[in-house]
Biopython code that builds the backbone (N, CA, C, O; Angstrom):
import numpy as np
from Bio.PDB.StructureBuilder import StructureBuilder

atoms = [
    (1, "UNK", "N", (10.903, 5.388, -5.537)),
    (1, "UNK", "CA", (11.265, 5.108, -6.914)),
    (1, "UNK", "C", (10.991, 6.355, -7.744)),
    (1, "UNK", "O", (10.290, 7.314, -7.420)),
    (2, "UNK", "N", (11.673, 6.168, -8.879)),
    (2, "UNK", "CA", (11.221, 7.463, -9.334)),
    (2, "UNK", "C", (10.890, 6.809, -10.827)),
    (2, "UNK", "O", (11.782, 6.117, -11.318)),
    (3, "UNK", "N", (9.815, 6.967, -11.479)),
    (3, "UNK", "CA", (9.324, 6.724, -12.725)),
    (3, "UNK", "C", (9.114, 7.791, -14.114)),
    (3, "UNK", "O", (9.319, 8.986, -13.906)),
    (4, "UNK", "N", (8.863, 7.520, -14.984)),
    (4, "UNK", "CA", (8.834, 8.143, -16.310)),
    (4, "UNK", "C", (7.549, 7.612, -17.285)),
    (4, "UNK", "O", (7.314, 6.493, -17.741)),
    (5, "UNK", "N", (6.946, 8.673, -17.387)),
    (5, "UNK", "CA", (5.604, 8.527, -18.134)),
    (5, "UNK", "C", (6.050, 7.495, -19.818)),
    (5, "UNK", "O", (7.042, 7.453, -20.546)),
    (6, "UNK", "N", (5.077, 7.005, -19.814)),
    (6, "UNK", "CA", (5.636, 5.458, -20.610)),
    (6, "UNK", "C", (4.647, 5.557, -21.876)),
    (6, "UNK", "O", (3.633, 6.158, -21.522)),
    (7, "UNK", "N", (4.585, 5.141, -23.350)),
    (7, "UNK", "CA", (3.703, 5.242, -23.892)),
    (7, "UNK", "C", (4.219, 4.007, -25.147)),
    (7, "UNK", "O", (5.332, 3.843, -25.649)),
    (8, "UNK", "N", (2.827, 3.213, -25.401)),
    (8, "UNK", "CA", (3.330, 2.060, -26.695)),
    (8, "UNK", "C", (3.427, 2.658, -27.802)),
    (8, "UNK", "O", (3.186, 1.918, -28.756)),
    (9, "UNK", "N", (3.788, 4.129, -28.166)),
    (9, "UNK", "CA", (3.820, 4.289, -29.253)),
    (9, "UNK", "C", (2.599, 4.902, -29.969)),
    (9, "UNK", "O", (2.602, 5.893, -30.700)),
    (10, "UNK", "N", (1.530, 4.106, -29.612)),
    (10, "UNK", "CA", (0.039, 4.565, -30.286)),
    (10, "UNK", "C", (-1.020, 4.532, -29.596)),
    (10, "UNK", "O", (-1.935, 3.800, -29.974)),
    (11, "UNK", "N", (-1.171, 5.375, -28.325)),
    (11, "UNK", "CA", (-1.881, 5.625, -27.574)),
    (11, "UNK", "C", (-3.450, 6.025, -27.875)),
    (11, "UNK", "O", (-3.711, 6.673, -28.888)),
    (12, "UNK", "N", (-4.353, 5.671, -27.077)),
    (12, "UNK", "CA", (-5.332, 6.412, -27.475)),
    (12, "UNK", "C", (-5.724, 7.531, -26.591)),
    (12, "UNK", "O", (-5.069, 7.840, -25.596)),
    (13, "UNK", "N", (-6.864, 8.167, -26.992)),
    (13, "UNK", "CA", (-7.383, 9.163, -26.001)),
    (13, "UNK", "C", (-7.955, 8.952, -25.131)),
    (13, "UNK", "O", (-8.423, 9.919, -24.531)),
    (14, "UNK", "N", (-8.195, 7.669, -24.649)),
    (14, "UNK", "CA", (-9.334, 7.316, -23.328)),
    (14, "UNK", "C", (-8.192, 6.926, -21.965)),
    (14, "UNK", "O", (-8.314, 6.758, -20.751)),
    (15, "UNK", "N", (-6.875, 6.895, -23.119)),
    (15, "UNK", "CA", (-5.892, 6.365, -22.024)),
    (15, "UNK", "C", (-4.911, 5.234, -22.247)),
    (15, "UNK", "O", (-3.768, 5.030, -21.838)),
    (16, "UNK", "N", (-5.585, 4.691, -22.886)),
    (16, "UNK", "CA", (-5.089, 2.999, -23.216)),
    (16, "UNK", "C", (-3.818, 3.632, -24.259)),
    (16, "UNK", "O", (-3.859, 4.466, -25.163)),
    (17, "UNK", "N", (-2.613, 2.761, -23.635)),
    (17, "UNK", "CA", (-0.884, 2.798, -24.503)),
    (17, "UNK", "C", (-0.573, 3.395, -23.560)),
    (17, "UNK", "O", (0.566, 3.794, -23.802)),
    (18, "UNK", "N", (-0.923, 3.792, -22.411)),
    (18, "UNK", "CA", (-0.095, 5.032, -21.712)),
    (18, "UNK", "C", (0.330, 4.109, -20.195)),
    (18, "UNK", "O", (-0.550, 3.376, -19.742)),
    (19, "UNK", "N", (1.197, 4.158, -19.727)),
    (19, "UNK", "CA", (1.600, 3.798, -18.375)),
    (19, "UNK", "C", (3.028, 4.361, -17.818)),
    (19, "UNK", "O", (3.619, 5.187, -18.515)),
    (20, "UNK", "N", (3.487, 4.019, -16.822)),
    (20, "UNK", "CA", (4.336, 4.420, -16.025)),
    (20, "UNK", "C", (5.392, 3.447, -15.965)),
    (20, "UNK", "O", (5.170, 2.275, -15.662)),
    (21, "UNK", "N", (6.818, 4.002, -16.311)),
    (21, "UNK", "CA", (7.990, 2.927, -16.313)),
    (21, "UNK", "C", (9.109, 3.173, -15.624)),
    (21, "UNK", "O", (9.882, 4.044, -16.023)),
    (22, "UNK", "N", (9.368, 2.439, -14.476)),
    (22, "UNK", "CA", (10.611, 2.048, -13.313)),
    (22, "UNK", "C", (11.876, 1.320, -13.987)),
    (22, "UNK", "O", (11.703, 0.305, -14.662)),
    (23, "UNK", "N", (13.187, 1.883, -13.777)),
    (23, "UNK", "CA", (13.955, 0.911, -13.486)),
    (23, "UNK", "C", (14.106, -0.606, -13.094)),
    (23, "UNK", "O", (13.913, -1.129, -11.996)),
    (24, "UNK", "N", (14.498, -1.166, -14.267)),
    (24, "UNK", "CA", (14.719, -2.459, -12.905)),
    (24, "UNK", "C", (15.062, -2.864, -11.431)),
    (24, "UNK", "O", (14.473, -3.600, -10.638)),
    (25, "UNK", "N", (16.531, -1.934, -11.310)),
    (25, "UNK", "CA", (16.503, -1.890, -10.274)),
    (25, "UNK", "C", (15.740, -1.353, -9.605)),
    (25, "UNK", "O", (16.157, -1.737, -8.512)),
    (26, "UNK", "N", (14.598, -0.506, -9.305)),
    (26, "UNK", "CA", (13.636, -0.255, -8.565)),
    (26, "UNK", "C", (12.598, -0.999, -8.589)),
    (26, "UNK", "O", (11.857, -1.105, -7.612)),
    (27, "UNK", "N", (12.373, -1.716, -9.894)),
    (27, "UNK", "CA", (11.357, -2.778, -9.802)),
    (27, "UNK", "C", (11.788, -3.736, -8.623)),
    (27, "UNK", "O", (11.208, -4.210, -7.646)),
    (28, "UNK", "N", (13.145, -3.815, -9.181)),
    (28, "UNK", "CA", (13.566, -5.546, -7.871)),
    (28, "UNK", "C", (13.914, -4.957, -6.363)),
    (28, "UNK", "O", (14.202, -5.609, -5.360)),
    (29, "UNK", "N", (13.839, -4.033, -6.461)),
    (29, "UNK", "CA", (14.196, -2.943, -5.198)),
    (29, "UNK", "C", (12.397, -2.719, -3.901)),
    (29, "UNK", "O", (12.232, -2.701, -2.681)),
    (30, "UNK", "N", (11.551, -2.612, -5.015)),
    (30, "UNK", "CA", (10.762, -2.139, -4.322)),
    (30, "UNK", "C", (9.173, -3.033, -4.760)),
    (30, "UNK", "O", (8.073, -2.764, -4.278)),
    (31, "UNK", "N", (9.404, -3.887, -5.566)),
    (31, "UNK", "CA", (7.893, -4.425, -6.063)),
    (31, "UNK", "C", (8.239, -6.305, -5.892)),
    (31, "UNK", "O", (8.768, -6.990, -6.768)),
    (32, "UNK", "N", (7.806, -6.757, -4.648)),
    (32, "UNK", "CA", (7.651, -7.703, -4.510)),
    (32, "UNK", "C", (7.534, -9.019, -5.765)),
    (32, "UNK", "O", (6.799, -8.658, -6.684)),
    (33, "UNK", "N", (7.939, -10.013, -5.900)),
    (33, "UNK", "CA", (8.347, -10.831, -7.159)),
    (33, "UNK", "C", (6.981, -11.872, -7.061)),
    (33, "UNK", "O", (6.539, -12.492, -8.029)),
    (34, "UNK", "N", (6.549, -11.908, -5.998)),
    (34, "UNK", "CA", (5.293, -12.768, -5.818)),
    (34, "UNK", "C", (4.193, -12.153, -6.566)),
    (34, "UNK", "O", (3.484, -12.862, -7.280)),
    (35, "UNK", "N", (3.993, -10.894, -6.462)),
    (35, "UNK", "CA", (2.904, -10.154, -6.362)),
    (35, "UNK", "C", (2.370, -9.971, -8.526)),
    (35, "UNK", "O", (3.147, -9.575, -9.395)),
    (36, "UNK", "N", (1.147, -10.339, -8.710)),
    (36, "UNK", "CA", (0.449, -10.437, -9.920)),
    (36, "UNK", "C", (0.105, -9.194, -10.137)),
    (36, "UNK", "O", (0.183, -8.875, -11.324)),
    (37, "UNK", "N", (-0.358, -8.116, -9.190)),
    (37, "UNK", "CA", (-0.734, -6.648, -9.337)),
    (37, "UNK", "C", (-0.624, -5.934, -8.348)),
    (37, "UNK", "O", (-0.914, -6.522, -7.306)),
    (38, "UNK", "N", (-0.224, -4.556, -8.201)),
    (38, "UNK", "CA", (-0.126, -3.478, -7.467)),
    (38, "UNK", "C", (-1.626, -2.685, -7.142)),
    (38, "UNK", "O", (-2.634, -3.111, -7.705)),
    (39, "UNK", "N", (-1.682, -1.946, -6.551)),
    (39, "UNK", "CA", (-2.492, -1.143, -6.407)),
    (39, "UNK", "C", (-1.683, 0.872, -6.563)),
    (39, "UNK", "O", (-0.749, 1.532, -6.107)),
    (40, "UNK", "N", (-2.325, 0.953, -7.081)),
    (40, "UNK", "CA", (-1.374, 2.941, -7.187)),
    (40, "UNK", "C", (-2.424, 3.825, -6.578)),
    (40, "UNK", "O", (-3.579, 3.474, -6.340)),
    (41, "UNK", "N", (-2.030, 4.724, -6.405)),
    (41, "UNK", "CA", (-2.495, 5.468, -5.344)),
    (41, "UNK", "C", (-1.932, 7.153, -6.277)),
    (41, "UNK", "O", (-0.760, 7.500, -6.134)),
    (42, "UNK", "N", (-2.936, 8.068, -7.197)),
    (42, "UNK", "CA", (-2.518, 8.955, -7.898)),
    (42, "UNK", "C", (-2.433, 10.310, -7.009)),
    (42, "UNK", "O", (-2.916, 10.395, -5.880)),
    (43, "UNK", "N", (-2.057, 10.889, -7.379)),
    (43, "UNK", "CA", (-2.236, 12.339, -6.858)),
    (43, "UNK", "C", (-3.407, 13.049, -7.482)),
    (43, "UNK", "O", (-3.659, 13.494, -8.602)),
    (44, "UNK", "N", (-4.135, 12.969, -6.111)),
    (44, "UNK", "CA", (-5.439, 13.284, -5.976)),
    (44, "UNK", "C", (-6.390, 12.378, -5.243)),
    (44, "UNK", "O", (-7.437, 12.828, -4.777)),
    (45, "UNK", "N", (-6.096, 11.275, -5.144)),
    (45, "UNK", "CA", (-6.638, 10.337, -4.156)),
    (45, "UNK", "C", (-7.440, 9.056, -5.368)),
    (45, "UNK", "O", (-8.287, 8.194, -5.136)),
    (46, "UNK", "N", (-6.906, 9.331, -6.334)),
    (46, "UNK", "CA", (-7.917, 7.428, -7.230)),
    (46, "UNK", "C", (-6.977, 6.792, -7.089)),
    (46, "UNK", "O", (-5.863, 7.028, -7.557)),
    (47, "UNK", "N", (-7.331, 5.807, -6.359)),
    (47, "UNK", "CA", (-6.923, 4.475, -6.833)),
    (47, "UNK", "C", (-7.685, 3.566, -6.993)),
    (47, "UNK", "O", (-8.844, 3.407, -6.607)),
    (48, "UNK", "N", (-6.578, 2.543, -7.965)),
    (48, "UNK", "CA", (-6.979, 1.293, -8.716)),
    (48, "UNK", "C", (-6.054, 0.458, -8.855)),
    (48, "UNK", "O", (-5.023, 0.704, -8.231)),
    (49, "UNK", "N", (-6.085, -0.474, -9.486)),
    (49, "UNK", "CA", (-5.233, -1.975, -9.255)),
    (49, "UNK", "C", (-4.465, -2.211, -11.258)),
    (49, "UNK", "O", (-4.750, -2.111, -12.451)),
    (50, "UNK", "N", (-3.609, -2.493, -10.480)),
    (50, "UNK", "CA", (-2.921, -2.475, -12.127)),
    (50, "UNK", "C", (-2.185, -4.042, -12.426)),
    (50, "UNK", "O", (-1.150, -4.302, -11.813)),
    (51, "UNK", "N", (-2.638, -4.833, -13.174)),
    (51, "UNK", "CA", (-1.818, -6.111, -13.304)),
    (51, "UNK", "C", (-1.030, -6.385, -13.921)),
    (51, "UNK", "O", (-1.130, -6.404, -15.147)),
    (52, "UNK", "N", (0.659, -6.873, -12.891)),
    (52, "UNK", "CA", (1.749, -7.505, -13.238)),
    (52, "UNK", "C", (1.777, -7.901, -14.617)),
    (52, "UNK", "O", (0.894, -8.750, -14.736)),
    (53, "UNK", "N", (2.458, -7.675, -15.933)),
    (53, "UNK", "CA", (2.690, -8.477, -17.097)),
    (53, "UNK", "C", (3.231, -9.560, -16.992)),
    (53, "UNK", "O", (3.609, -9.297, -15.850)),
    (54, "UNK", "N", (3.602, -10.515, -17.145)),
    (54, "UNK", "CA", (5.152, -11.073, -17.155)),
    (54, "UNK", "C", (6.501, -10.148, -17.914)),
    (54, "UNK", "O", (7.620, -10.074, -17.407)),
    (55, "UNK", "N", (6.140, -9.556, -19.086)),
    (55, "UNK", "CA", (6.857, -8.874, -18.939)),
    (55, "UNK", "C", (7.730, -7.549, -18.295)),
    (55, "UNK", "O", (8.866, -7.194, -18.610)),
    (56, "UNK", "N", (6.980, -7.052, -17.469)),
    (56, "UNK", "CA", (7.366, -6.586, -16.517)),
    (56, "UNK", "C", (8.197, -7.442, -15.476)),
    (56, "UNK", "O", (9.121, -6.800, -14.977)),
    (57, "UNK", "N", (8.126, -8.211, -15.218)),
    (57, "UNK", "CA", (8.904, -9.121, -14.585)),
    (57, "UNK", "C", (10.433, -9.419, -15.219)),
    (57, "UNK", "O", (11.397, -9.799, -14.555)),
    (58, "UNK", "N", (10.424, -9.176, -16.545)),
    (58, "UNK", "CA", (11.633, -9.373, -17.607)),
    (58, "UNK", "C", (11.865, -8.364, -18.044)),
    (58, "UNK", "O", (12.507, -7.618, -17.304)),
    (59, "UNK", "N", (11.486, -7.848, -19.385)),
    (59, "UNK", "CA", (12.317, -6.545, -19.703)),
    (59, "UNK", "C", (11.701, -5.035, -20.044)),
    (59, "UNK", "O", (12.168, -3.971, -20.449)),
    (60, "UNK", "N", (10.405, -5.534, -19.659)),
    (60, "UNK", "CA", (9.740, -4.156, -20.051)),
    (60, "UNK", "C", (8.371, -3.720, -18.182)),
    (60, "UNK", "O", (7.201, -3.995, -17.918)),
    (61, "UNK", "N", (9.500, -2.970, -17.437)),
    (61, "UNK", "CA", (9.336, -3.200, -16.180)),
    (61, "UNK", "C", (8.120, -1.208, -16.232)),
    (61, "UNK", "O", (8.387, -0.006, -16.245)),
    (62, "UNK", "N", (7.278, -1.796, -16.240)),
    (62, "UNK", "CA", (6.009, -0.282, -16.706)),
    (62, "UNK", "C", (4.727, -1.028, -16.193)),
    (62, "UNK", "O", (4.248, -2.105, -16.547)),
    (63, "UNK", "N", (4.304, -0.082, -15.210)),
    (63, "UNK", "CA", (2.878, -0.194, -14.893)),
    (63, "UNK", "C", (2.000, 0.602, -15.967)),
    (63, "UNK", "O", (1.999, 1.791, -16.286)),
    (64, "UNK", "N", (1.061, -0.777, -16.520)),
    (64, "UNK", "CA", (0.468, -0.067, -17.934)),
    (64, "UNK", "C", (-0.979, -0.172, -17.359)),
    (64, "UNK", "O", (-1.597, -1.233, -17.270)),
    (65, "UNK", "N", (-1.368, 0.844, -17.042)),
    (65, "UNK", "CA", (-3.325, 1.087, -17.477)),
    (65, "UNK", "C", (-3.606, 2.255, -18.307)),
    (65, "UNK", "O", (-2.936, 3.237, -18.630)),
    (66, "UNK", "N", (-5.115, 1.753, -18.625)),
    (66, "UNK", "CA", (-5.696, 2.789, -19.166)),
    (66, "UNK", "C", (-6.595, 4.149, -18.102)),
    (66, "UNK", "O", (-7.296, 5.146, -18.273)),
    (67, "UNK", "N", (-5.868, 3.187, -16.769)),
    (67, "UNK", "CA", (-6.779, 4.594, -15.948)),
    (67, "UNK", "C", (-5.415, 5.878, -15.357)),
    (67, "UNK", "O", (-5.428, 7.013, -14.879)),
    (68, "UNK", "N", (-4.429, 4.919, -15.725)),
    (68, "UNK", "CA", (-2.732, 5.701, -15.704)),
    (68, "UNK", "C", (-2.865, 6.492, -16.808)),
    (68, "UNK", "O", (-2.751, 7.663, -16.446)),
    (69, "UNK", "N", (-3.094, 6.390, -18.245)),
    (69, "UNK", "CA", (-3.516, 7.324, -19.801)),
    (69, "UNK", "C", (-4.814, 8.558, -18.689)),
    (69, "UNK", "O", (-4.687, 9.673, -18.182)),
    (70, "UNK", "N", (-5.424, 8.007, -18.730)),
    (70, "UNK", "CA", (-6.394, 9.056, -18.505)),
    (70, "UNK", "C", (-5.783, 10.133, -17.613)),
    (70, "UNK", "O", (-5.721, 11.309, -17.972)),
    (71, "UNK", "N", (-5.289, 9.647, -16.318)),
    (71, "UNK", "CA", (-4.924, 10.432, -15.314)),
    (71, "UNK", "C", (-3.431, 11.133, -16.423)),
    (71, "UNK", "O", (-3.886, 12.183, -16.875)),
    (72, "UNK", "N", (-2.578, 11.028, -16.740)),
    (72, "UNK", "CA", (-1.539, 11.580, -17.408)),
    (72, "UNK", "C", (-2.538, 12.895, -18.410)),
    (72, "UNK", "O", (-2.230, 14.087, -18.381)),
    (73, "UNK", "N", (-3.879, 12.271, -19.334)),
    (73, "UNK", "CA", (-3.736, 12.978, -19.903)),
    (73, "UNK", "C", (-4.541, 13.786, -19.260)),
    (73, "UNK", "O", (-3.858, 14.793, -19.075)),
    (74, "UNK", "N", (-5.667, 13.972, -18.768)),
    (74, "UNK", "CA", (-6.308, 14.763, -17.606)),
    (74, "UNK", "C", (-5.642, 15.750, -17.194)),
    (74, "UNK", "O", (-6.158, 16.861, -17.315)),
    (75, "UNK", "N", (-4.237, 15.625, -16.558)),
    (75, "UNK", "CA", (-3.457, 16.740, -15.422)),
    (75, "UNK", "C", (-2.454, 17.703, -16.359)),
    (75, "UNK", "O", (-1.816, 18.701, -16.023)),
    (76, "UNK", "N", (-2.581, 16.834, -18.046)),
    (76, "UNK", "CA", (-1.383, 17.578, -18.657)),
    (76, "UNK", "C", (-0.360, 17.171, -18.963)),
    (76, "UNK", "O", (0.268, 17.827, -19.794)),
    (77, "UNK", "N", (0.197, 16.005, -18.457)),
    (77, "UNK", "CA", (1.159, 15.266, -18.258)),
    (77, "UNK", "C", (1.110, 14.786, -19.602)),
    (77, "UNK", "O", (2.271, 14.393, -19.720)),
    (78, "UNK", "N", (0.489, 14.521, -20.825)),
    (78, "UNK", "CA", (0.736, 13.621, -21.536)),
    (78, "UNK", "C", (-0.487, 13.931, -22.783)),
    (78, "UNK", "O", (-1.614, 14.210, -22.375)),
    (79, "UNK", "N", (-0.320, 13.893, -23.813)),
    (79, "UNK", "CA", (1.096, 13.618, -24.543)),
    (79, "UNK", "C", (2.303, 15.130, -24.113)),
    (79, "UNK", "O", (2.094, 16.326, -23.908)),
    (80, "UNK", "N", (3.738, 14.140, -24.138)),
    (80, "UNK", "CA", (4.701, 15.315, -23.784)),
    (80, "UNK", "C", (5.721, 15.516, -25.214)),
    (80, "UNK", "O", (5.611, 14.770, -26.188)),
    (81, "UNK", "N", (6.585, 16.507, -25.150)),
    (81, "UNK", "CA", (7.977, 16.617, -25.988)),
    (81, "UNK", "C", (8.562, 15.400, -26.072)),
    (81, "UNK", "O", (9.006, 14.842, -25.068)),
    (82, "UNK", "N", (8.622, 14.845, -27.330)),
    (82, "UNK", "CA", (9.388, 13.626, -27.916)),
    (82, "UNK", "C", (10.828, 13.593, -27.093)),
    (82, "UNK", "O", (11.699, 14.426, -26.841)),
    (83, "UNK", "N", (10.640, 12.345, -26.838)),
    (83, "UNK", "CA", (12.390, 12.585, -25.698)),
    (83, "UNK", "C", (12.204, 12.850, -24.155)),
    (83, "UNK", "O", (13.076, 12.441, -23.389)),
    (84, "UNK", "N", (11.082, 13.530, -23.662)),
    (84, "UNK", "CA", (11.610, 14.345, -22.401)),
    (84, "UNK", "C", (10.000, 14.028, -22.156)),
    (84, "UNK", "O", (9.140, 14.858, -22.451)),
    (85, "UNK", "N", (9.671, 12.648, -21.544)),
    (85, "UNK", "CA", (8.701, 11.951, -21.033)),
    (85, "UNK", "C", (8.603, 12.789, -19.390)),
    (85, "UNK", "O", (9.626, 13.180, -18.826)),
    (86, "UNK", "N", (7.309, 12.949, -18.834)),
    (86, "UNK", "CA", (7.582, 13.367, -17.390)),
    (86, "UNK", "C", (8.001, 12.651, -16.209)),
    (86, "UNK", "O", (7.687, 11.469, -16.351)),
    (87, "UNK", "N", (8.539, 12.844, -15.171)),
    (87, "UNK", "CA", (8.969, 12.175, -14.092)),
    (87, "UNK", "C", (8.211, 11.974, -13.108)),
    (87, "UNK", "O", (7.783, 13.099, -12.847)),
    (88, "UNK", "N", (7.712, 11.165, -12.298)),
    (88, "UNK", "CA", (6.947, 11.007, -10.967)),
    (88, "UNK", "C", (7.910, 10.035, -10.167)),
    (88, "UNK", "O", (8.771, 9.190, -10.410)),
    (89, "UNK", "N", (7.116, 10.788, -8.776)),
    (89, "UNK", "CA", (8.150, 9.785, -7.248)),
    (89, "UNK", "C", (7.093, 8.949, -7.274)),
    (89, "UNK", "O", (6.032, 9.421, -7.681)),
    (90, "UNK", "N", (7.133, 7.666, -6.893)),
    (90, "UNK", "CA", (6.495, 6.540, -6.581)),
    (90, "UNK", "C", (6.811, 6.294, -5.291)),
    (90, "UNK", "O", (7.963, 5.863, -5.261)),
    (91, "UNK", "N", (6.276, 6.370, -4.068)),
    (91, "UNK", "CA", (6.207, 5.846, -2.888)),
    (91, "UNK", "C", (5.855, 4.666, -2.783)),
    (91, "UNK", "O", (5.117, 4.138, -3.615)),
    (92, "UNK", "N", (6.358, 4.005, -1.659)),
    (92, "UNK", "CA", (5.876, 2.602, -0.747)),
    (92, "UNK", "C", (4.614, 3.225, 0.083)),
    (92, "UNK", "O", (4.738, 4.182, 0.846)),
    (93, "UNK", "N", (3.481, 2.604, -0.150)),
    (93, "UNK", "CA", (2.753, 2.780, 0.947)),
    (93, "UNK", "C", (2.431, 1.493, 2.075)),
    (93, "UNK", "O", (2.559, 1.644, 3.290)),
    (94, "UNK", "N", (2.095, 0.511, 1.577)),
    (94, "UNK", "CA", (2.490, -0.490, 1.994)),
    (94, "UNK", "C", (2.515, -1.751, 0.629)),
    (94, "UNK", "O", (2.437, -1.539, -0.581)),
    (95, "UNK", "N", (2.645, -2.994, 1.317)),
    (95, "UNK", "CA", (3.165, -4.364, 0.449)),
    (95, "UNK", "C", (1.838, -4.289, -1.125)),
    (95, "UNK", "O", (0.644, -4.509, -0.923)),
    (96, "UNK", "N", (2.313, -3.998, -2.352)),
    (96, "UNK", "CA", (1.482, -3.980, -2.866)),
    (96, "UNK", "C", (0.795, -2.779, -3.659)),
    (96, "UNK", "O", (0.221, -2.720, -4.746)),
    (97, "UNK", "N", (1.137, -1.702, -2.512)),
    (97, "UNK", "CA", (0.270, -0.034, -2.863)),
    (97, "UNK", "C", (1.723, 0.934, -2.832)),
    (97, "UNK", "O", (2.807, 0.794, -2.264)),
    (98, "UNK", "N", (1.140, 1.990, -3.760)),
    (98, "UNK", "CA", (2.395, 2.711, -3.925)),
    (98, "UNK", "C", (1.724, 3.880, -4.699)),
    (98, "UNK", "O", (0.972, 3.831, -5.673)),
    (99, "UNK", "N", (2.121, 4.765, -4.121)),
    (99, "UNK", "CA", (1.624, 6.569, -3.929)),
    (99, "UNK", "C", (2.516, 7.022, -5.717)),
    (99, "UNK", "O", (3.663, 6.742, -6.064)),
    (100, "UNK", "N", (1.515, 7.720, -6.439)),
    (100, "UNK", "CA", (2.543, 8.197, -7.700)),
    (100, "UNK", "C", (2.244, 10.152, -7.513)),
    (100, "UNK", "O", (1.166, 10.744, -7.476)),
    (101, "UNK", "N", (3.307, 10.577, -7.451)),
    (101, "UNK", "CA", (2.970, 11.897, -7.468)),
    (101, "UNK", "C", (3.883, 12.687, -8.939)),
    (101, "UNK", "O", (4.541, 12.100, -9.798)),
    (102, "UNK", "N", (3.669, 13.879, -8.830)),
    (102, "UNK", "CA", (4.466, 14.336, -9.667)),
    (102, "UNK", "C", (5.707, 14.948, -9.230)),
    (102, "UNK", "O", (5.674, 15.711, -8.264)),
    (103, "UNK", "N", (7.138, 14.625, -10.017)),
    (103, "UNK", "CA", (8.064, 14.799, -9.407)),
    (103, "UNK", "C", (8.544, 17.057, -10.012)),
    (103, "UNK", "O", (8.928, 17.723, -10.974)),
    (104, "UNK", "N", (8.415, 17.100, -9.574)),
    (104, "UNK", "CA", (8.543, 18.775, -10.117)),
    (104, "UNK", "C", (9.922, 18.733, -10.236)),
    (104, "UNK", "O", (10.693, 18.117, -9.501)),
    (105, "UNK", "N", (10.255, 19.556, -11.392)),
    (105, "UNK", "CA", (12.014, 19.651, -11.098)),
    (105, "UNK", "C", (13.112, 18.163, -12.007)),
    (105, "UNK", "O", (14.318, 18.154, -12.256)),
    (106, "UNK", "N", (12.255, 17.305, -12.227)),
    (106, "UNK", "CA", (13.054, 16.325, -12.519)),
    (106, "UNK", "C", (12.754, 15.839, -14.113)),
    (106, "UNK", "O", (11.657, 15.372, -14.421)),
    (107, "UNK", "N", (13.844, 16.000, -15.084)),
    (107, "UNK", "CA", (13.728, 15.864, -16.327)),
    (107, "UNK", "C", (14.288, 14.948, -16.739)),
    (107, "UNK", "O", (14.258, 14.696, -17.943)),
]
sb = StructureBuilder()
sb.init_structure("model")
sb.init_model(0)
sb.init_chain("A")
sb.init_seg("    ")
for serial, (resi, resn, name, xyz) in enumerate(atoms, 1):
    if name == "N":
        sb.init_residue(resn, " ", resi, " ")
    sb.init_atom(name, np.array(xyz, "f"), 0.0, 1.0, " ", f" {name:<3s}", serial, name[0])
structure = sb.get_structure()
């Protein structure tokens, strides 16, 4: 999958407003409909568990944590140029877990 750094607008600095947002079709493509939360897997080796919205399930399809804010703003990633949010590949690792790296090259 390939994702786009996501933000509610009024983020804070610890992290919180900030998450990661898929396509639908990659949501229904690649994230099980049963499943209440994922686990992510960052570049660099943290992971943590992120829980399903319902809306994500409907129209606002974004894995939102505040440990996704931190890691964005940590590496640089975030805050970015109004418009031109950054890109990451999202891997399958297995049912549930899914690898986020940074996609270089992709605007």
């Amino acid at each position: 999958m390939i994702g786009r750094a996501w933000s509610n607008g009024d983020p804070s600095r610890s992290g919180a407003g900030y998450g990661i947002a898929v396509s639908k079709a990659d949501r229904d493509a690649n994230v099980d409909s049963h499943l209440k939360e994922v686990s992510l897997v960052l570049d660099g080796g943290e992971r943590f568990r992120v829980r399903l919205s319902q809306s994500f399930w409907r129209d606002c399809p974004e894995f939102r944590s505040k440990e996704i804010g931190a890691w964005l703003l940590a590496n640089g990633f975030a805050p970015w140029p109004k418009g031109r949010p950054p890109a990451f590949r999202i891997d399958f690792v297995e049912e549930g877990v899914f690898r986020v790296r940074p996609s270089h090259g992709m605007r």
